[in-house]
N, C-alpha and C positions, 0 to 999 in steps of 0.2 A: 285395497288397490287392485286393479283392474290387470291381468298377467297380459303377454303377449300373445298368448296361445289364447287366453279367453276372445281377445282382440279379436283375432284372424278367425275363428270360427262363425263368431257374430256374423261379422264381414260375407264368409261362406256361405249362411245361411239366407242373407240378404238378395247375395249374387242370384243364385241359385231361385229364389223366389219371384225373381223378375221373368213376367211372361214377355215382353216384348226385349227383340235385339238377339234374335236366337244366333245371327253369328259371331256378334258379340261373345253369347254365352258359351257358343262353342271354342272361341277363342281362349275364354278366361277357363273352361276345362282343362283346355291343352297344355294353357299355360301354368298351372296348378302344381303339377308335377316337377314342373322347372324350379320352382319357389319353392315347395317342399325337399329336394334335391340339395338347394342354395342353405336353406335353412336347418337341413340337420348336420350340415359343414358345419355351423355356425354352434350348433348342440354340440357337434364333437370337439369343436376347439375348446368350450367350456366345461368338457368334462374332461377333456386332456388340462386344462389347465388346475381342475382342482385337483384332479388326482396327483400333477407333481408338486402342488401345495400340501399334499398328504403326505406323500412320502417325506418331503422337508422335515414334515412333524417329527413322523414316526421314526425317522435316522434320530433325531436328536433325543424323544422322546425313549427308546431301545437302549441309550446311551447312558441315559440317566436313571432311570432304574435298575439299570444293571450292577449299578453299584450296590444296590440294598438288595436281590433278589436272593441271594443266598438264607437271608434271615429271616421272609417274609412267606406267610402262606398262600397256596396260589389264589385265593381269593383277595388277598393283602395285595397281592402284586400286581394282580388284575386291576382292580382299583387305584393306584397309584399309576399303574399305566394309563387309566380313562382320564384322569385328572388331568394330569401332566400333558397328555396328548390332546385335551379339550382346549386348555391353558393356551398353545398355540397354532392350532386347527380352525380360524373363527370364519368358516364361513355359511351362512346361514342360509345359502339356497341348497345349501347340501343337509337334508336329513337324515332320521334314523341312522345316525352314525354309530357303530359299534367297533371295540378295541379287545381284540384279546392278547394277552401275555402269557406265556408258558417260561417255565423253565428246569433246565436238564444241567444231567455232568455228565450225559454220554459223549463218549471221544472229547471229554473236556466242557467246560462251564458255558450255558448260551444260553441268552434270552432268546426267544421268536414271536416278534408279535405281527399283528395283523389288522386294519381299520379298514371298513368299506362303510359305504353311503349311499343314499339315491338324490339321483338331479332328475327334476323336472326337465321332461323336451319344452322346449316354443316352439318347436316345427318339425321335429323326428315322429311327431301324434299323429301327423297324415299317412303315415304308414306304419301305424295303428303302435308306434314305439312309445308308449306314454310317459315312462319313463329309464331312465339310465343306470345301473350301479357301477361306480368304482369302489376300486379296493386296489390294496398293496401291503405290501410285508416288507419287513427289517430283521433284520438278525445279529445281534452283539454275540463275540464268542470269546472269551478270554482265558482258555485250558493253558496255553502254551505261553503266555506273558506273564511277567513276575519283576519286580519293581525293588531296587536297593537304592535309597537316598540317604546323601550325610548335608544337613541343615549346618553350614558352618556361619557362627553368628558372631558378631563384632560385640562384643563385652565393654570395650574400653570408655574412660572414664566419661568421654564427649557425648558417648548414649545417654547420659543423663539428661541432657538438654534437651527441652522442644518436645519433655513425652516421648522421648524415640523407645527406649526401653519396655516402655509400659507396653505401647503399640506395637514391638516386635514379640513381647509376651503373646497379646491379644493376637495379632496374624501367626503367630506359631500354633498355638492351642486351635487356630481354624484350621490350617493346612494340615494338621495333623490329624483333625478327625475328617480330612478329607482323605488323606491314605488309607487311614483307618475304614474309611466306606470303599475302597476301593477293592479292598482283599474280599476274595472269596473266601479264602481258607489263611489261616494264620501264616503259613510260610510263601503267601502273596505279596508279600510288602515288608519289608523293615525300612527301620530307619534310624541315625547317628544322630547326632548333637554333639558338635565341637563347640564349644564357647573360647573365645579366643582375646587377649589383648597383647601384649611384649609376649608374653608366653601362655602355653597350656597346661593344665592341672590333669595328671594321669592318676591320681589317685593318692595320699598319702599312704595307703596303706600299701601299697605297691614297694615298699623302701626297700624290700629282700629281693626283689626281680635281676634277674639277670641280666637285662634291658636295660638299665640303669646305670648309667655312668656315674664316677662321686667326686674325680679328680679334681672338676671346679666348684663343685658344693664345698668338698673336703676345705679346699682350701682358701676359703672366704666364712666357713662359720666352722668356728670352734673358738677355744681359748689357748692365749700366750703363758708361759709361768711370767713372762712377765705384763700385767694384767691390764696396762693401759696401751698396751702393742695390739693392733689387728689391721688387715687380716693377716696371714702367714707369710708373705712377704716381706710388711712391716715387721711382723713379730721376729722373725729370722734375721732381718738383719740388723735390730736391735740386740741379737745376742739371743734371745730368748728361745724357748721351746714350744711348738706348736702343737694342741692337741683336738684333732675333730670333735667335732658334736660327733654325736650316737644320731644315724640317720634316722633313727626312730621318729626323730625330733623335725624331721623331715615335712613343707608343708603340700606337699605334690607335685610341685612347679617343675614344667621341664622348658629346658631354649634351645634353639635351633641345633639341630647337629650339625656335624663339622660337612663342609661343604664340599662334592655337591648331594650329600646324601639330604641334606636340609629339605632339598627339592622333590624326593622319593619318596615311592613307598616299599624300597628295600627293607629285607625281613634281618632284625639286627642279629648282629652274629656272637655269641662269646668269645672276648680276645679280639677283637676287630672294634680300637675304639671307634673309629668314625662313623661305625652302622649304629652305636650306642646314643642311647638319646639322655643327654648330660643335666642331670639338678640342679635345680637354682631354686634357692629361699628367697623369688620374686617376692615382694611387699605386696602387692596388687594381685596377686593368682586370684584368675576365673575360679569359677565354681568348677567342679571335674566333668568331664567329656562323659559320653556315654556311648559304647560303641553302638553296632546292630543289634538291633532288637525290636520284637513284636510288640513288648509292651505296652501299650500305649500307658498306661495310668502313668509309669514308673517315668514313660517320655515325658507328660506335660506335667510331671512333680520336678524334673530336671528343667524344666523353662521356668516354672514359676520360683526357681533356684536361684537365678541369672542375676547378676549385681555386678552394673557399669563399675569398673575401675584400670586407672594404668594408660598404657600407649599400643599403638596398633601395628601389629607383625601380622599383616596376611597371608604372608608366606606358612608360617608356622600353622595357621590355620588350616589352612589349603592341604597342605602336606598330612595334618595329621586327619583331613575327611578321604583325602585318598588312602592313607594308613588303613580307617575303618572300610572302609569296603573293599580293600583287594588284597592286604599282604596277610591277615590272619596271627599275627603276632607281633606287637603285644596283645592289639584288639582281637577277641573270638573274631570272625565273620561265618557265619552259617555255609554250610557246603553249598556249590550249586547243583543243580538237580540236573543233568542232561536233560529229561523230556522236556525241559524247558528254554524258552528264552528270555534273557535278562537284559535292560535296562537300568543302568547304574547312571546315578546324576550326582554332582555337587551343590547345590545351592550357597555361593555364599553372599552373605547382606555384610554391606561395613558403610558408616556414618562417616567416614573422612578418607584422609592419604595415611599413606604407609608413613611412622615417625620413627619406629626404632625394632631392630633385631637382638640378636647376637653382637654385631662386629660393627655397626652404624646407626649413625642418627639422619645420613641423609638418603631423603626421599626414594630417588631415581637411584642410589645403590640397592636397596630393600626394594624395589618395584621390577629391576631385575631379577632377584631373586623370585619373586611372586611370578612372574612371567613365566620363569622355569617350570615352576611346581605346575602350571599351568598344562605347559605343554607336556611336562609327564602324563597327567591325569587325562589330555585330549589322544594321546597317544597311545593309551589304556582304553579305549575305547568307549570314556566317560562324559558324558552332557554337563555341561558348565553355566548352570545360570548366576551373573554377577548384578548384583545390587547396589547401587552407591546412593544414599540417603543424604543431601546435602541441604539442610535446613540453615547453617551458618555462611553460604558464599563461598565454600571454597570453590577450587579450579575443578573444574571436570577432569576426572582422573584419564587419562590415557590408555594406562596399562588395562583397566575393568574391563573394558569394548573388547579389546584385543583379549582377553583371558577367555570370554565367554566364546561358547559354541558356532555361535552367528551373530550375528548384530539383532536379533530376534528376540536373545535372550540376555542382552544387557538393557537393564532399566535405570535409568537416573529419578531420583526423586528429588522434590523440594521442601515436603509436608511429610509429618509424621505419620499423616495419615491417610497417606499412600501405600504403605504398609502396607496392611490388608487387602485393598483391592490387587496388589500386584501378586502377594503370594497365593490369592484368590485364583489367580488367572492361572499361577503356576500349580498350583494343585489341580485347577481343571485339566491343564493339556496332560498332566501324569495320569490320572483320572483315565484320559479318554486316552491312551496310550495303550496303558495295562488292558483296557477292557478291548480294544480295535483288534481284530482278527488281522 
C-alpha cells in the first residue's frame, strides 16, 4: 500500500519537473510550506493521540504487575510488563515499541515503567522530521497502603440450592489468591472468614475462655435426676434436680449477645454479662470462623470447610467480621503499624432474608438489628460490600443497599454464577486500592 508521504512526494517531484507555467510553479513553491505547516498539525494530532493511547496502557498495565513484582526477577518482570502492555497497546502505525519495568522498596514498594515508539510523519518529512517518537511513564507505589478484610459468608441451609455453596467455595478460593497477589510483604493483607447461619462457631475448644457465657448453654443441656424432665425449667419445676453438661461437651456455637452489644465490637469484659458472648448447642453450627490471618493455605482449607445448614442471623455475622478486625479479643488482630495506612473492609455475601436471631423469627425485627451492626462498622471507618444471591425470587432486601458503603458496592444477583465475576470485580478494586499511591 501506497503511504501518504510516498503520495506527496511523487506529486513533488512531478510539480517540480514541469518546465512550462513557471508562475504556476512559483505559486505551488510558496505554497508548499503552507501544506507542510497544515500537515505536521495533522502528525502532531496523531502522535498526541497515540501517546495518550500509551499511557492508558501503561496506567493499567503498572497496576497489574505490581501485584507480582515483589516475586519476580527483573527480567521476569520486564517481560510481563511487554506482554501485558502489548495485550492492550495495538496500534500498528506505532513501531519499535519498547517497555521497561523496574522495581524498588526505596521510601516504600514501586513499580516504574516506561513505553516509547516511533510514528511515521506524512507531512513533518518536508522539514526534513521523518519521523516521530513518543514515550511516557507510570508509576505504582504501594509502601504506605495495607489491606485488612473479613469475607462474612452466609452458611445457611438455602446455600445448598442452585450450586450457590459450591460457587461461593470457587469465588472465594479466587479472591483469595487475589489478596494473596496483592501483598508485597506478608503483613500487606490479611484476611477473616466468618461463616455464619442462626449462629457462629468460635471454636469448641475455646469452652475455658473467659469470653464465654454458660448461663443459657447451662441451662438447656444437662440432665434432671429426674430423667424424662428437660430442660431446667421443665426439670425444676417437676421437683427434680438439674445438673449441667461438662462444657467440654460444648459444640462451639455462640448467639447473639444481649442487646445492644449484639451490634458491637466491644471488647467483652469479665463480670459484664452483656459484653459476654453466650453458648448455644445450636444443631446446625457453621464450621468455626477464622480470625486475621496471612495464611493463605490455612484460609482456603477453612472454605473448602463450609457446609450450608440452619437459618440466617446477619446480624451475628456482621458483628463478629467487625469483632475480627478491630476489637482484638476474643479474635488476635495483628497491630497496626503507624507508617502505614489501612484499609479495613466487610464483605458480606448472604442467599436470602434475615429468618431468625436470639429473640425472633421476624424479618424486619433481625433486619433492624443488622442495620445497627451496620452502622457500628460504617462508623469504625469500615467499607461494607453487601451481597444478596437470589436464585429463589425472593424480595430484594432493603436493609443490604442501605448497609453497604454506597450503592456502588451492593450487588444483587440472580445466578450462582455470578459469584465469581462480582467477587472478581471486588478483589480488583482491593487489588488496585492497596497498590494506588
Amino acid at each position: 500500500m501506497t503511504s501518504l508521504r510516498d503520495k506527496i512526494a511523487r506529486a513533488a517531484r512531478r510539480f517540480g519537473a514541469d518546465s512550462g507555467g513557471n508562475a504556476l510553479m512559483l505559486f505551488g513553491f510558496a505554497l508548499l510550506p503552507v501544506l507542510g505547516l497544515a500537515g505536521a498539525a495533522v502528525d502532531y494530532g496523531r502522535a498526541s493521540k497515540s501517546r495518550t493511547d500509551m499511557q492508558a496502557a501503561l496506567d493499567t498495565t503498572v497496576l497489574m504487575v505490581a501485584q507480582q513484582a515483589a516475586s519476580q526477577t527483573a527480567a521476569q518482570l520486564t517481560a510481563s510488563a511487554t506482554k501485558d502492555f502489548n495485550a492492550m497497546f495495538t496500534q500498528p502505525e506505532v513501531s519499535g515499541v519498547k517497555v521497561t519495568a523496574t522495581y524498588s522498596t526505596t521510601g516504600g514498594s514501586q513499580v516504574a515503567m516506561t513505553a516509547s515508539g516511533t510514528l511515521q510523519s506524512d507531512f513533518a518529512w518536508l522539514f526534513g522530521i521523518k519521523t516521530m517518537t513518543i514515550g511516557t511513564t507510570s508509576t505504582a507505589t504501594w509502601g504506605n497502603n495495607r489491606l485488612r478484610v473479613a469475607l462474612v459468608l452466609d452458611n445457611t441451609g438455602s446455600m445448598a440450592d442452585s450450586g450457590k455453596i459450591t460457587a461461593l467455595k470457587a469465588a472465594t478460593h479466587s479472591l483469595l489468591g487475589q489478596l494473596q497477589g496483592a501483598a508485597g510483604t506478608s503483613a500487606d493483607v490479611y484476611t477473616s472468614i466468618i461463616p455464619f447461619g442462626k449462629d457462629v462457631n468460635a471454636g469448641s475448644t475455646n469452652y475455658a475462655q473467659s469470653w464465654v457465657r454458660w448461663d443459657l448453654w447451662d441451662a438447656a443441656n444437662g440432665t434432671c435426676s429426674k430423667s424424662r424432665y428437660t430442660p431446667q425449667a421443665t426439670c425444676v419445676a417437676a421437683g427434680g434436680k438439674w445438673t449441667p453438661a461438662s462444657h467440654s461437651t460444648w459444640n462451639g456455637c455462640l448467639t447473639d449477645r444481649d442487646q445492644n452489644d449484639d451490634t458491637t465490637a466491644d471488647v467483652p469484659v469479665t463480670g459484664s454479662t452483656a459484653t459476654l458472648f453466650p453458648a448455644e448447642q445450636y444443631a446446625y453450627c457453621p464450621v468455626s470462623l477464622m480470625g486475621l490471618s496471612n495464611d493463605w493455605t490455612a484460609l482456603s482449607n477453612k472454605v473448602d470447610a463450609m457446609t450450608p445448614n440452619g437459618n440466617t442471623n446477619q446480624t451475628i455475622g456482621l458483628q463478629w467480621g467487625l469483632q475480627s478486625l478491630v476489637a482484638g479479643n476474643p479474635l488476635a488482630v495483628p497491630a497496626l503499624d503507624p507508617n502505614y495506612n489501612y484499609t479495613q473492609v466487610i464483605v458480606l455475601l448472604t442467599d436470602g432474608l434475615n429468618t431468625q436471631n436470639r429473640w425472633s423469627t421476624d424479618q424486619s425485627t433481625i433486619d433492624t438489628r443488622t442495620l445497627a451492626a451496620c452502622t457500628n462498622a460504617k462508623q469504625a471507618g469500615i467499607v461494607i460490600y453487601t451481597i444478596q444471591v437470589d436464585t429463589g425470587g425472593d424480595p430484594t432486601s432493603t436493609m443490604l443497599p442501605a448497609c453497604a458503603t454506597d450503592s456502588s458496592k451492593f450487588f444483587l444477583l440472580t445466578s450462582s454464577s455470578q459469584i465469581l465475576s462480582v467477587f472478581t470485580q471486588i478483589g480488583t478494586a482491593l487489588s488496585q486500592l492497596r497498590i494506588s499511591s
